[in-house]
C-alpha positions in Angstrom: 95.3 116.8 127.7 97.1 114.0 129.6 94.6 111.0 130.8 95.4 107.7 132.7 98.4 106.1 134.4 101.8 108.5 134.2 104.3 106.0 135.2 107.1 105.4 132.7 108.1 102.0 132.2 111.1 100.8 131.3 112.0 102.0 127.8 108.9 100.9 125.9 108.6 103.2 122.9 105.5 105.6 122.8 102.6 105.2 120.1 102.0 108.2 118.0 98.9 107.9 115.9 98.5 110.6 112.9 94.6 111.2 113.2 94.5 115.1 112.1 93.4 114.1 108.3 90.4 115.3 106.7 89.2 111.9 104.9 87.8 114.0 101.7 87.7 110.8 99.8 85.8 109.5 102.5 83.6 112.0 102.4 84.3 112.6 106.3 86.8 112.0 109.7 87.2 108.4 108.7 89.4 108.0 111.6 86.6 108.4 113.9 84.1 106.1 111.9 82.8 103.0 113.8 83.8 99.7 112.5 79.8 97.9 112.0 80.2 95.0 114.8 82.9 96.4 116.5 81.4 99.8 118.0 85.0 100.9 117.4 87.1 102.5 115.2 90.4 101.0 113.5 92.4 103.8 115.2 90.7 102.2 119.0 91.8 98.7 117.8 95.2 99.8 117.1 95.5 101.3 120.5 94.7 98.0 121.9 97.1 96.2 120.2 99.8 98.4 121.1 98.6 98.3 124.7 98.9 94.2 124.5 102.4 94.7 123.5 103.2 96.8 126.6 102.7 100.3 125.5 101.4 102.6 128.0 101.9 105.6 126.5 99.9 107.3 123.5 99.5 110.5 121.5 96.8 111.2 119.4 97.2 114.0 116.6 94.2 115.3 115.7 92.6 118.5 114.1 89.7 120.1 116.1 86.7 119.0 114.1 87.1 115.6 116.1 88.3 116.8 119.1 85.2 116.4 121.4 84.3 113.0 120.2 87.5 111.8 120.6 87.1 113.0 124.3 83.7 112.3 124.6 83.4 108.7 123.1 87.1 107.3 121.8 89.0 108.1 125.3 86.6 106.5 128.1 87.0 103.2 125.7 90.2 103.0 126.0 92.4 101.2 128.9 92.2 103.3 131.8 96.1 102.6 132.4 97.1 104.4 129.4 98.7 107.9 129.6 96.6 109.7 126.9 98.2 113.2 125.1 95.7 115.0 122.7 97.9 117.2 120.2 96.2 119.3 117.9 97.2 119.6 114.1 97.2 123.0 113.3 97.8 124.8 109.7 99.2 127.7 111.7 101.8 125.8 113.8 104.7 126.6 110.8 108.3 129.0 111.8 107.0 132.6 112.1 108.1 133.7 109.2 105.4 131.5 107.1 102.6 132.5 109.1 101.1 134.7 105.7 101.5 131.2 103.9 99.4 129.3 106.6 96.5 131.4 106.5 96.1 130.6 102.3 96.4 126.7 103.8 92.8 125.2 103.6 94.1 121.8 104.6 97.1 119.7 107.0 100.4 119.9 105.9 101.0 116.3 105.6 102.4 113.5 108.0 105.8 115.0 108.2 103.9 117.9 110.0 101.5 116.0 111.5 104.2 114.0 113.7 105.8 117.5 114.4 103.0 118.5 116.1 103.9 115.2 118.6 107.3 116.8 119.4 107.1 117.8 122.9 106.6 114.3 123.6 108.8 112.2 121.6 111.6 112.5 124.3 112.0 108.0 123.6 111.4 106.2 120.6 108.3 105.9 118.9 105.8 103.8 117.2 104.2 106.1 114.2 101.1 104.8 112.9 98.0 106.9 110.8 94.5 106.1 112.5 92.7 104.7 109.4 95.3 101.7 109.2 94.7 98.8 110.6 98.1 97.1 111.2 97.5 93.7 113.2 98.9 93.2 117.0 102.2 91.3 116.1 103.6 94.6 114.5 103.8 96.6 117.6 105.7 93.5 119.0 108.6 93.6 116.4 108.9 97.2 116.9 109.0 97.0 120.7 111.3 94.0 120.5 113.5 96.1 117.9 113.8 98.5 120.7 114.3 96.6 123.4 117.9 95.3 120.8 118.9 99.2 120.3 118.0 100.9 123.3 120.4 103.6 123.0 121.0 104.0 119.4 119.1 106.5 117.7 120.3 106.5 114.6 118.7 102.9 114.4 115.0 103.3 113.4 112.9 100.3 112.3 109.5 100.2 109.8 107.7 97.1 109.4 106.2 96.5 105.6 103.7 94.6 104.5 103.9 92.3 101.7 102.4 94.2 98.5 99.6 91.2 97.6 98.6 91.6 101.0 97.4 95.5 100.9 95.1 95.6 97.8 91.9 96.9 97.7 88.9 95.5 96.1 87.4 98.7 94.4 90.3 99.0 92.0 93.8 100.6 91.9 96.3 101.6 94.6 99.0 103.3 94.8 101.8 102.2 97.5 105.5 103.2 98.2 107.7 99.7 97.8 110.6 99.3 99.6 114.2 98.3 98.1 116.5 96.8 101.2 120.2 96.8 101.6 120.9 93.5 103.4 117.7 94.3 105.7 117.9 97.7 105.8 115.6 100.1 104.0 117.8 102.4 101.2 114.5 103.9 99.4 110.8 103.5 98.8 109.7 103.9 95.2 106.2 105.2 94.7 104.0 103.3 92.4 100.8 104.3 90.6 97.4 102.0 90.6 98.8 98.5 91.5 96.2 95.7 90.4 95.8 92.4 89.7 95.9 91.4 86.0 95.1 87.8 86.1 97.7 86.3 88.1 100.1 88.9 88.5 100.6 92.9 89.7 100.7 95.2 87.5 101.8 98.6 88.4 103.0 101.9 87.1 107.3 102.7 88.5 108.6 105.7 87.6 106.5 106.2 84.6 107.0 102.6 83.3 104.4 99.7 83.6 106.1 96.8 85.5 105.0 93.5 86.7 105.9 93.7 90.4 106.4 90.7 93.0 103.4 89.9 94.9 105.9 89.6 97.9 107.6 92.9 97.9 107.3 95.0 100.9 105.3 98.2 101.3 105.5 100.7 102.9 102.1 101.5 105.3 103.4 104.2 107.5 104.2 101.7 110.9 107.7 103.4 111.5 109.4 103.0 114.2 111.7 106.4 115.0 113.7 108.1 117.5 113.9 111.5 118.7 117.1 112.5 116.6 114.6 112.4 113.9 112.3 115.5 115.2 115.2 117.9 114.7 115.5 116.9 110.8 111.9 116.9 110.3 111.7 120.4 111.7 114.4 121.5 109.3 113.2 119.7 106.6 109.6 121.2 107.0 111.7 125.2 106.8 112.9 123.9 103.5 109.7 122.6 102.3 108.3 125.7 103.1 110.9 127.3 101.1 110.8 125.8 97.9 106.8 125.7 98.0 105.8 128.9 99.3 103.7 129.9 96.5 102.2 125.8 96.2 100.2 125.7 99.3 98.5 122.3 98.0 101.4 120.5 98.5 102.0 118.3 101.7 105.2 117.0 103.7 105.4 113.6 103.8 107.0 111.8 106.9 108.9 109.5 104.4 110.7 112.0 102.6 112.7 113.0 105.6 113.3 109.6 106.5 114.7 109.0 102.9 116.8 112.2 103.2 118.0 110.8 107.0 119.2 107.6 105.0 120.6 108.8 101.8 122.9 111.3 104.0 123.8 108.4 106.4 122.0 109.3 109.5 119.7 107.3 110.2 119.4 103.7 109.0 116.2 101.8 109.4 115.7 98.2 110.1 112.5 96.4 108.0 110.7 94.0 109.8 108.1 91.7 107.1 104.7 92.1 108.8 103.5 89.2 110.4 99.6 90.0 109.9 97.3 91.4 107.5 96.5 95.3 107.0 93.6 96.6 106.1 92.6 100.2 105.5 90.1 102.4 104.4 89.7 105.0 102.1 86.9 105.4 100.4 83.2 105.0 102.3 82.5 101.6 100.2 85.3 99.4 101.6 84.0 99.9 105.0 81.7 97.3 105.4 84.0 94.8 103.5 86.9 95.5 106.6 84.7 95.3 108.9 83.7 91.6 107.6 87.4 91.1 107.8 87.9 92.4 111.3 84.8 91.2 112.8 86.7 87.4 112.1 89.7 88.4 113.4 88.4 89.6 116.7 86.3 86.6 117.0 88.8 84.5 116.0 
């Protein structure tokens, strides 16, 4: 489904927003629900900042459950000049040969899927984002800007991260991949296990050990910024996964992993930008009314 203005202009990346999750620990398609004060959703207010930044091109993967709200109600709010593409996550869209696997599948594969099923489009660079993130407008300028600086280079991708005291939640421990940089390029992102204040500091679980960890270190929210060179490794890489899990269909493919593998084989490097603004997100049904407190001052501010 293509909706709005088709001009291309100039070589503005595209914004690809991964909206095909189920939100169990939601309890339902969280990237649908209304922000209370807003009548929108964090993936509409994402849209709009990307559209401030010049963006005029979007592509929304979802899974069918939300599909006719999404045209019904999200679309028509949105800015009439954006070219719209609605992309369907779909368990069965694997290599032929993995088909009998899909059908034991009772949920998505996982980002790295998720932005496969965006591949007929991502012909330019991209903006990746999920849909229950709420990033902050300046973001989508320091990846458009980044861009703009290495039009032509696609091994040069970009992420912005967000400094860890910045991304905590309220109702207890999170987990969150930190980045390590190389002179201001991202070599790896370590995943760590319920993060929380202990008094003054953060306290989190790394690779099994408990470490205190610097409220300023970066993390990694899933705003990358990629180009199309990337599609052909995350297609192979999603054979392989296939591969070494086909009797664990629980497991997911995870966007990140192929950008580590793209870095640690030297073909891709990716430029991290420190986020500018405060993200919020939600996961579980309590924090919803406590972000949308937070984003009800922003907008009004």
């Amino acid at each position: 489904m293509v909706v709005g203005n088709t001009r291309k202009k100039g070589h503005l990346p595209l914004l690809v927003v991964l909206a095909g999750g189920l939100g169990s620990r939601f309890g339902g398609n969280k990237q649908i629900a209304e922000i209370p004060g807003l009548g929108r959703s964090i993936m509409e207010l994402s849209i709009i900042d990307a559209h401030n930044a010049g963006i005029s091109e979007i592509v929304l993967v979802i899974n069918a459950a939300i599909k006719p709200i999404v045209q019904a109600d999200i679309v028509p709010r949105l800015p009439q000049s954006l070219t719209i593409h609605l992309v369907e996550q779909c368990i069965t869209d694997v290599p032929t040969q993995y088909l009998e696997l899909a059908d034991k599948r009772k949920k998505p594969w996982g980002t790295g899927h998720a932005l496969l099923a965006a591949r007929a489009y991502i012909t330019k660079p991209a903006i990746v984002i999920t849909a229950d993130d709420y990033y902050g407008p300046q973001a989508y300028h320091q990846l458009v800007a980044h861009f703009a600086n290495t039009c032509g280079d696609e091994q040069h991708m970009a992420m912005v991260g967000y400094p860890i005291g910045l991304t905590l939640s309220d109702q207890g421990g999170v987990n969150r991949g930190l980045c390590k940089l190389d002179q201001g390029s991202l070599s790896s992102v370590v995943e760590c296990l319920n993060i929380s204040k202990q008094g003054s500091i953060l306290i989190g679980e790394c690779a099994g050990q408990v470490t205190e960890i610097s409220k300023s270190t970066l993390a990694s929210m899933t705003f990358w910024g990629i180009t199309p060179i990337l599609m052909m490794h995350l297609a192979d890489g999603f054979s392989r996964f296939l591969d070494i899990h086909d009797n664990v269909v629980k497991k997911e493919y995870y966007l990140p992993d192929c950008i580590q593998a793209c870095i640690s084989s030297n073909q891709a490097h990716v430029t991290v930008y420190s986020a500018m603004d405060h993200w919020y997100g939600i996961t579980f049904k309590e924090e919803l009314d406590t972000v949308a407190g937070k984003l009800n001052e922003l907008r009004q501010g």
